[in-house]
N, C-alpha and C positions, 0 to 999 in steps of 0.2 A: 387617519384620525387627526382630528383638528384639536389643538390645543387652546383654550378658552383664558384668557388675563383677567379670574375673575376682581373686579374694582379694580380693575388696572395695574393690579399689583403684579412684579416680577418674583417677590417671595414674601413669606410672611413679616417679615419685619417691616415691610413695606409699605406707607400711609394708605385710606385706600381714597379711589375717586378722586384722585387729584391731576391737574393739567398736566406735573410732571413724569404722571407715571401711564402717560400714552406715551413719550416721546423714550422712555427707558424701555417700553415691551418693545418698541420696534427695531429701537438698538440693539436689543437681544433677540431679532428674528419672531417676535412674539403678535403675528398679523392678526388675530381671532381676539378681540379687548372688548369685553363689559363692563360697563357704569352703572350704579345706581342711581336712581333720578326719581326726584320727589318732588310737587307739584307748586309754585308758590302763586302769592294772590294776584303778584301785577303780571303775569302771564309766562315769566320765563322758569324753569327747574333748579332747585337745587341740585350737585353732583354730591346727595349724599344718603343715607340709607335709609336712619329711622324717622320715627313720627316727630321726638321731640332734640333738639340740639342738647340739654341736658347731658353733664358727665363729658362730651367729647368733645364741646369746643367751650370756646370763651361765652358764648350766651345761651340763655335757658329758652322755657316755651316753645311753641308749636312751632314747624319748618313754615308749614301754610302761612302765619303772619307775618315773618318777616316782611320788611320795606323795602323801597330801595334803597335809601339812606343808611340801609342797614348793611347792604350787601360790600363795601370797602372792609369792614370790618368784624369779620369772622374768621373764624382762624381755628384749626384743630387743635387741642391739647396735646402736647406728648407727656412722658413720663414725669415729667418735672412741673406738669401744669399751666405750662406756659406755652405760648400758639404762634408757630414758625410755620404751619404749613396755612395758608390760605385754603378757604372752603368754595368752590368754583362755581360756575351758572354751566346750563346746557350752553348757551348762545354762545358761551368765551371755549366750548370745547367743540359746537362743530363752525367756528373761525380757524383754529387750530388744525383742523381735521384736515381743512383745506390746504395747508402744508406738509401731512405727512402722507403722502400719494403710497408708501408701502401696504399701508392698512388695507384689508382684506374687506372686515364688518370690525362695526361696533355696535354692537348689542348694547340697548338703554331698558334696562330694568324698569320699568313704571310699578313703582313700590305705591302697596294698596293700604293710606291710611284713613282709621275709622272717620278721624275727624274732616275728611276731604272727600266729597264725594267727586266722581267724575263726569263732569259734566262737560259737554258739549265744546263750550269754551275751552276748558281746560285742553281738551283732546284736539281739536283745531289750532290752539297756540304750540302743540309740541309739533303737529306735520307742518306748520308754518315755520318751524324754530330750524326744523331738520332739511327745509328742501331743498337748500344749497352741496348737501351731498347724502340726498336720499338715497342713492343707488350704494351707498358703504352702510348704511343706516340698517336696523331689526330693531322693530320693536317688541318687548315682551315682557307679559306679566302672569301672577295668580289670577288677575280681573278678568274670564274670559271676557264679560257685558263690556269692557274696553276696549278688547284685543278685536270681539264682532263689530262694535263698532269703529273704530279705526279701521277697519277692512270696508266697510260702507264707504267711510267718508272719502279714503284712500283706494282703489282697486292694485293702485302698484306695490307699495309699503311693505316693506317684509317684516311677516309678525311671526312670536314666538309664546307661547302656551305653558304655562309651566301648573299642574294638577293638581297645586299640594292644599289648597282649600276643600279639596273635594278625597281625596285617600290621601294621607301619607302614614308615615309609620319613623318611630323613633324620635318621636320628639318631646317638649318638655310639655306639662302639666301646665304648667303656668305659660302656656301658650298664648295669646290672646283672641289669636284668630283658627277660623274653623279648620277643617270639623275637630267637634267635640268628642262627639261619641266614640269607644271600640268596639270593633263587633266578637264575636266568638274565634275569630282568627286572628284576634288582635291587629286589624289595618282599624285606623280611625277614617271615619265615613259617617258622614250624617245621613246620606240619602238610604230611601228604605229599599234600596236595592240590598244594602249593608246589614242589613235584619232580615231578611231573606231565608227560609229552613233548605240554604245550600245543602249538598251532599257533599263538597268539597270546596277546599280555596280555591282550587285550579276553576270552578265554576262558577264560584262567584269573582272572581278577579275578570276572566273574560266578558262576562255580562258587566263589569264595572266597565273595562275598556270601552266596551260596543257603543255605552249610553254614552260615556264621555266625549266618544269620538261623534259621536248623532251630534252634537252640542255646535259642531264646523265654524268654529272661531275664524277661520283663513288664516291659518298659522300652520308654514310647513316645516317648525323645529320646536319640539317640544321636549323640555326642562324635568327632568327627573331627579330625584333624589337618587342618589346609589343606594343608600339603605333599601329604599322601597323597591330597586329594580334585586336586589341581592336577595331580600325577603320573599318577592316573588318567584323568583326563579329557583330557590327551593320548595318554593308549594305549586310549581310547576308551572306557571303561567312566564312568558318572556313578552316582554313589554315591547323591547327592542322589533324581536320578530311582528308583531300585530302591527307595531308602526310602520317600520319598514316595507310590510306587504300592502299598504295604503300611501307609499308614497313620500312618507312622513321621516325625517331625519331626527336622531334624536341625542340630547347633549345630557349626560351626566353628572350630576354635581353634589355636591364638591367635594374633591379629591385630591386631597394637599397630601406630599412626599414629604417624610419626616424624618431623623434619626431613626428612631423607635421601628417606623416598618416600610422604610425604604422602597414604600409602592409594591410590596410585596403583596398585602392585604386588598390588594384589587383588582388581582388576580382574575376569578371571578368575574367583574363585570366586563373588564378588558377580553374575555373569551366570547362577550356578549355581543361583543363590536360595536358599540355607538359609538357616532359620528365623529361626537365631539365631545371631550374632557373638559368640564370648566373645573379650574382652581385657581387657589391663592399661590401657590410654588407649580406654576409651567414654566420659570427657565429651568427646574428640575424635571419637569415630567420632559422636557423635552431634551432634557439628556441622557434621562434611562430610555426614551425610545429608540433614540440615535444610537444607544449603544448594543 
């Protein structure tokens, strides 16, 4: 079971998406590091998560407008409001990448914002940005229409799939992205597979799988919620198992170790066996596994 550094963090206190916090997971044995990355206009990524900079660094507005004149000075807020940690590019983290030969992968989140469509452009400046160590490289997103076509454009590219536009479960209200709807089993699903007069979850969850997986992104590690794989595995469906019997690896997320329940609480999906644990505290999951 591979342990995931999700934002590059060693533990929650930890800035996330930062150049310094590749160089700390691999000092802690932490080879498995995901980034967030977000799209900008002159071709290269932001290493950051949401749509707008708003609240978490020193400038407001959409990530997509930034300049380049812009990019010396950004800088994350800490608690105090004032910005010690620089906000980074794809381009300056696989230069970096090229130094730390420990790394295993680095999974790059291509974060799906409304105001950014993806186009063509866009998706050819990131396998351009990446090909100096494409072989450590995965890409992955909610977008599968990104993730099929990066598999076009690329046949070698390792991509990864993450479902939650299409079922997830446990999330807020004030989400802004799909799906909307719940159905009578409580999974939110817009598709009318999700309205369906099932006779059980366990029947609709497998016909939810089957069409999902029709969809053949070329992504052979696919990104689940634990809630969602936890939820189904008490209405009998295992996620894990249907991917696995297709080939398909699959990483759980996210599952931070805490005072309060000491990795106790996941229980559960760790019987479940997937691949890979992403979280915000793997130098902890990697010391309750060790032990």
């Amino acid at each position: 079971m591979r342990i995931v550094s999700h934002a590059a963090r060693t533990q929650l206190s930890s800035p996330p998406n930062t150049l310094a916090g590749l160089r700390e997971c691999v000092e802690k044995g932490l080879y498995y590091i995901e980034y967030d990355i977000s799209p900008l206009s002159y071709g290269d990524f932001l290493l950051f998560h949401n749509e707008k900079l708003d609240d978490t660094t020193n400038r407001t507005g959409a990530v997509f407008l930034l300049t380049r004149d812009d990019r010396q000075n950004l800088w994350y807020l800490n608690k105090e409001g004032n910005g010690k940690t620089r906000v980074a590019h794809l381009s300056q983290l696989i230069e970096l990448l090229n130094n730390e030969l420990l790394v295993k992968e680095l999974q790059l989140d291509l974060k799906t914002h409304v105001s950014v469509p993806f186009t063509d452009e866009i998706l050819k400046n990131l396998l351009r940005i990446i090909t100096p160590e494409k072989k450590k490289v995965r890409i992955s997103s909610c977008a599968d229409w990104a993730i099929r076509r990066l598999h076009e454009l690329d046949r070698e590219v390792k991509l990864g799939f993450d479902p939650q536009f299409f079922i997830d479960v446990g999330r807020s209200e004030a989400n802004p992205y799909p799906p909307f709807r719940q159905n009578r089993f409580t999974y939110r699903d817009d598709h009318p597979i999700a309205s369906y007069n099932w006779q059980s979850s366990y029947e609709y969850l497998a016909a939810r799988a089957a069409s999902l997986w029709s969809q053949d992104q070329g992504a052979d590690v696919w990104y689940l919620r634990y809630e969602l794989l936890e939820k189904s595995a008490v209405d009998g469906f295992d996620w894990i198992e249907f991917l696995h019997s297709r080939g398909t690896e699959v990483c759980a997320w996210t599952l931070n170790i805490t005072e309060k329940n000491n990795g106790k609480i996941f229980s559960p999906i760790l019987k479940m066996q997937p691949d890979r644990i992403s979280s915000d505290t793997p130098d902890s999951w990697k010391r309750y596994l060790e032990a």
